[in-house]
Structure formats: C-alpha cells, structure tokens
TIMAR-414684 format. One record per residue (C-alpha): residue in one letter; residue number from 0; x, y, z. Coordinates in nm, 4 decimals. Example, Ala and Ser with C-alpha at 12.3 -4.5 7.8 and 13.67 -1.06 7.14 Angstrom:
+------+-----+----------+----------+----------+
: type : seq :       px :       py :       pz :
+------+-----+----------+----------+----------+
:    A :   0 :   1.2300 :  -0.4500 :   0.7800 :
:    S :   1 :   1.3670 :  -0.1060 :   0.7140 :
+------+-----+----------+----------+----------+
***
This chain:
+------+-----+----------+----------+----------+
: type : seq :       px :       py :       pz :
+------+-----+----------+----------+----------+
:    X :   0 :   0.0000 :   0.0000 :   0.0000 :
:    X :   1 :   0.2599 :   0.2174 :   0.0566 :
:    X :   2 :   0.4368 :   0.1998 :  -0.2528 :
:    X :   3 :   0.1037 :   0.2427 :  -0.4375 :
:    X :   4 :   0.0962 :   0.5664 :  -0.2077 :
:    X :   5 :   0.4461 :   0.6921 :  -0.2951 :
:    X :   6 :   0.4276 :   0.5800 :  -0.6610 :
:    X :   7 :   0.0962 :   0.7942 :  -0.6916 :
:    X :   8 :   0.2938 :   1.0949 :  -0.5428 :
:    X :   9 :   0.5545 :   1.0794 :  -0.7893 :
:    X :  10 :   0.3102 :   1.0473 :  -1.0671 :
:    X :  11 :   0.1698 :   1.3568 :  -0.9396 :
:    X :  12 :   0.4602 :   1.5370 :  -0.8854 :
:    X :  13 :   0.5816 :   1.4398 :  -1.2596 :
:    X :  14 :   0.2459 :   1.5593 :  -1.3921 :
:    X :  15 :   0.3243 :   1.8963 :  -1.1800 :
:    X :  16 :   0.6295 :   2.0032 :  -1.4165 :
:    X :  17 :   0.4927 :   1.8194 :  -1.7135 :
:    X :  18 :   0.2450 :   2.1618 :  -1.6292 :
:    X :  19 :   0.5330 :   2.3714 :  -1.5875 :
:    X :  20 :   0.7494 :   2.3194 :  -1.9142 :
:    X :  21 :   0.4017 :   2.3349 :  -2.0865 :
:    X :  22 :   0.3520 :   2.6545 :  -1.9314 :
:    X :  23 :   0.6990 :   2.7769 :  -2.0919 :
:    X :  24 :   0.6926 :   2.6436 :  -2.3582 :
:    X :  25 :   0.3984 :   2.7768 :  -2.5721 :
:    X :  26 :   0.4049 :   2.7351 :  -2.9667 :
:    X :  27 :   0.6530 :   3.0099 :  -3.0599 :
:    X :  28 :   0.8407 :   3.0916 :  -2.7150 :
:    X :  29 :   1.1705 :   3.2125 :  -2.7314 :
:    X :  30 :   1.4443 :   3.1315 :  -2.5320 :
:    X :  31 :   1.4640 :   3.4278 :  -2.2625 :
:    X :  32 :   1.7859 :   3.5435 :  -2.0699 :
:    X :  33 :   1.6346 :   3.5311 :  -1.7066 :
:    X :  34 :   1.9041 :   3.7140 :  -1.5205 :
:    X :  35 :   1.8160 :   4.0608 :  -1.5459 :
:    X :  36 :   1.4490 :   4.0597 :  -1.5689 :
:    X :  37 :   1.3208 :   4.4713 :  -1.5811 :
:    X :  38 :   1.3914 :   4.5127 :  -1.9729 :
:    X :  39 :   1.2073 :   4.1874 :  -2.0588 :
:    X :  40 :   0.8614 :   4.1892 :  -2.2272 :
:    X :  41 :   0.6290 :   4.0063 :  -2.0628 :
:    X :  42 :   0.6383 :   3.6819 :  -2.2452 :
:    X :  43 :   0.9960 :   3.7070 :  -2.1222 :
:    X :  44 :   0.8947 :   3.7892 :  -1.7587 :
:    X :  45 :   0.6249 :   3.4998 :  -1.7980 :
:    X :  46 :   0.8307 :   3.2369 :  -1.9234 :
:    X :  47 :   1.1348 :   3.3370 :  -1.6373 :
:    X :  48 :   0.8789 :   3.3164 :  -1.3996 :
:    X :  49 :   0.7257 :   2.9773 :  -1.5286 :
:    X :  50 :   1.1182 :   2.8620 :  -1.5223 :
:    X :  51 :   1.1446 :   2.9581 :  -1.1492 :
:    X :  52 :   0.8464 :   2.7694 :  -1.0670 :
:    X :  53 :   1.0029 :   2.4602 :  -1.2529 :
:    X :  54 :   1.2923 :   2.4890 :  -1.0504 :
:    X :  55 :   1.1404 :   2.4721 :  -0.7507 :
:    X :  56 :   0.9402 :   2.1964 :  -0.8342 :
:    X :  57 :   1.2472 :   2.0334 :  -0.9280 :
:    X :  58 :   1.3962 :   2.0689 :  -0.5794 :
:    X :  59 :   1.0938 :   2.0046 :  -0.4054 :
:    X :  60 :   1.0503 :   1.6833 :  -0.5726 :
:    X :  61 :   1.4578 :   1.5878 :  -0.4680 :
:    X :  62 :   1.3759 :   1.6926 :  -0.1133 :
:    X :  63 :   1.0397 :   1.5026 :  -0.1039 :
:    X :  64 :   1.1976 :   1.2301 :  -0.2125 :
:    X :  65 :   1.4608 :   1.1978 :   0.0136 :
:    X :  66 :   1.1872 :   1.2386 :   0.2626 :
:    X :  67 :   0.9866 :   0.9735 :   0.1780 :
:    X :  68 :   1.2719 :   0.7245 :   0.1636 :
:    X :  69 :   1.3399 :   0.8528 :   0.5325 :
:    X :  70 :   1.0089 :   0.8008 :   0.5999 :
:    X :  71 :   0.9750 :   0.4281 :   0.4311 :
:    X :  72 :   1.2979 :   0.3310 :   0.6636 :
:    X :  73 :   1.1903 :   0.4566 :   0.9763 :
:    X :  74 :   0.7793 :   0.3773 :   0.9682 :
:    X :  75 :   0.7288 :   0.0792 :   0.6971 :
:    X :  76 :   0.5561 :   0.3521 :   0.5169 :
:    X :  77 :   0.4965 :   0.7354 :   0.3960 :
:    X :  78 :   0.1028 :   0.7702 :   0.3237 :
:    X :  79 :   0.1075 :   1.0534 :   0.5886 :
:    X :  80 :   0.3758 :   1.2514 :   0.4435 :
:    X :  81 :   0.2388 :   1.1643 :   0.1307 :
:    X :  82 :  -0.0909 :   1.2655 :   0.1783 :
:    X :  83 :   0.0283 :   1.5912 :   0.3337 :
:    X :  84 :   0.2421 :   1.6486 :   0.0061 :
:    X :  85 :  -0.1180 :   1.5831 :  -0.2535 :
:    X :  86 :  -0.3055 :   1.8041 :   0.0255 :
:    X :  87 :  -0.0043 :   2.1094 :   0.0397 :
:    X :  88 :  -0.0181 :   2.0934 :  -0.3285 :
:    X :  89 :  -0.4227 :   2.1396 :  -0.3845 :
:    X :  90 :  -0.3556 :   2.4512 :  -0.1125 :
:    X :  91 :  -0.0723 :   2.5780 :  -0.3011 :
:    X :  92 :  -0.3273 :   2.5566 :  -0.6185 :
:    X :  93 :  -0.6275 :   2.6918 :  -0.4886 :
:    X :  94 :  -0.4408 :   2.9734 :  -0.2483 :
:    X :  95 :  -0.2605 :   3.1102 :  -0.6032 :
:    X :  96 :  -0.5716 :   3.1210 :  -0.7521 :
:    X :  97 :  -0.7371 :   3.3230 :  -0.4986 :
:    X :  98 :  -0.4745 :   3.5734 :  -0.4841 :
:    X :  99 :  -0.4831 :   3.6205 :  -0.8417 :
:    X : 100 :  -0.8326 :   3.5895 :  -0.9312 :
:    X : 101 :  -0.8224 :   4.0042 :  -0.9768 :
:    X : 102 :  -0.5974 :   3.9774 :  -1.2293 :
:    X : 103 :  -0.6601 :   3.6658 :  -1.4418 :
:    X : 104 :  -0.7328 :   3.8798 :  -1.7788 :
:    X : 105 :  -0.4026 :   4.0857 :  -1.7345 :
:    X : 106 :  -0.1263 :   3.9162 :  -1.9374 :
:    X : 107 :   0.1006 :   3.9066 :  -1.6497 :
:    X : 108 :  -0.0971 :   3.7024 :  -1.4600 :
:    X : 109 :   0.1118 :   3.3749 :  -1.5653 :
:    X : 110 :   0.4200 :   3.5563 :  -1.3773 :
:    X : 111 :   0.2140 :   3.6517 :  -1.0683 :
:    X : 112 :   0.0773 :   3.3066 :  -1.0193 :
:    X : 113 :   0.3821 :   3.1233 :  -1.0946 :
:    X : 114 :   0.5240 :   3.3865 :  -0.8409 :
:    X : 115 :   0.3106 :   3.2767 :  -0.5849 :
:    X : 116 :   0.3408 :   2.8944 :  -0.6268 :
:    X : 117 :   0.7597 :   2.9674 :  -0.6433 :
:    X : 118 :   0.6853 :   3.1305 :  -0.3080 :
:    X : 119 :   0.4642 :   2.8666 :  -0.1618 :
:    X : 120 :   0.6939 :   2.5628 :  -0.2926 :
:    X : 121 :   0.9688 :   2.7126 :  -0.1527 :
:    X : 122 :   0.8149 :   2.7478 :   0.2004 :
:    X : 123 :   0.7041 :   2.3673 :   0.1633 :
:    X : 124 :   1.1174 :   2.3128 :   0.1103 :
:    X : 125 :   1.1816 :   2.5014 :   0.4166 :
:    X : 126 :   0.9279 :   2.2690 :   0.6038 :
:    X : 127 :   1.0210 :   1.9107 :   0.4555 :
:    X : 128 :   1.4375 :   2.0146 :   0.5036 :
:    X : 129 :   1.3449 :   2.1094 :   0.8763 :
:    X : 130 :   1.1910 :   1.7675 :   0.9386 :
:    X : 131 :   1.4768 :   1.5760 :   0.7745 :
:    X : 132 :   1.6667 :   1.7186 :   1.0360 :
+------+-----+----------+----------+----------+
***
C-alpha cells in the first residue's frame, strides 16, 4: 500500500512540471535570458517566472523524495507525508488562484501566479528540510 501511495505521489509530482514546461513552452516561445528581468517583455517575464516555478518543483521533488525514503525506513511507510504532500499541493493551487483571481485577464498574470506557487513551494522546502533534520 505504501508503494502504491508513494508511486501515486511521484506520478503527481511528474504531472506537476509536465504543467510547468508546458507553461513555458507555448508554440513560438523564445528562449529568454532570465538574469536581469526589468527590460524583458512580458512573455519574457512569464516564461522566467514559469522557469522559477520549474525549478522549484524540481527541488521540491529531490527533497520530497529523500523524505519519503526517510520516511519508508523509519515507519514501513509514507502515506502521511504523502498525503500531506497531494493536500499542500491542492492549497498551493487553490491559495494562487485566490490571490490572483483580480488579475486573471491581465497578461502578467502567468508571472504573478507562478510567483506565488515559487513562493509557496519554496516554504514547503523550508518545512520538509526542517523535518529531515
């Protein structure tokens, strides 16, 4: 059961930046430098933003992982902390959306959200590293 649990998660978490490259990668995209941001048009600022968020799902998923493996040794099993990862995920979602609802027909709102899910995957990092420890 718990592999069925953990394999599930990492389905999920696959799907997750499946989102995000699709999200930078729309038909036409350019390649955009992301290191000084302010002159960029806002495709630019969009996709560097998108590329953030894929970065952070990318450590997430290493620290997650490590996690769960932790969490397999020590219990038999991670369905908690893998349940708390598909529940801190649907929050992360659904608490982006609400703070940009205003916005959604501005076309910067692809930056702002993946902003806010940057800023709310990184504060799940923070958590999951602290109880590694």
């Amino acid at each position: 059961m718990g592999y069925v649990r953990v394999k599930r998660l990492s389905t999920l978490l696959t799907s997750f930046g499946l989102l995000a490259v699709a999200l930078t990668t729309a038909a036409g995209a350019s390649k955009w430098e992301c290191g000084e941001r302010s002159n960029l048009p806002i495709e630019g600022k969009n996709y560097c933003a998108a590329s953030d968020f894929r970065q952070s799902e990318i450590n997430l998923e290493k620290v997650l992982g490590d996690l769960l493996n932790k969490h397999i040794a020590i219990f038999g099993n991670a369905n908690a902390l893998s349940d708390a990862q598909t529940a801190f995920q649907t929050y992360r979602d659904s608490q982006c959306e609400v703070e940009t609802r205003r916005i959604a027909d501005k076309p910067y709102h692809p930056m702002i959200v993946a902003q806010c899910k940057t800023r709310l995957t990184n504060l799940r990092i923070d958590g999951l590293k602290r109880m590694k420890q």
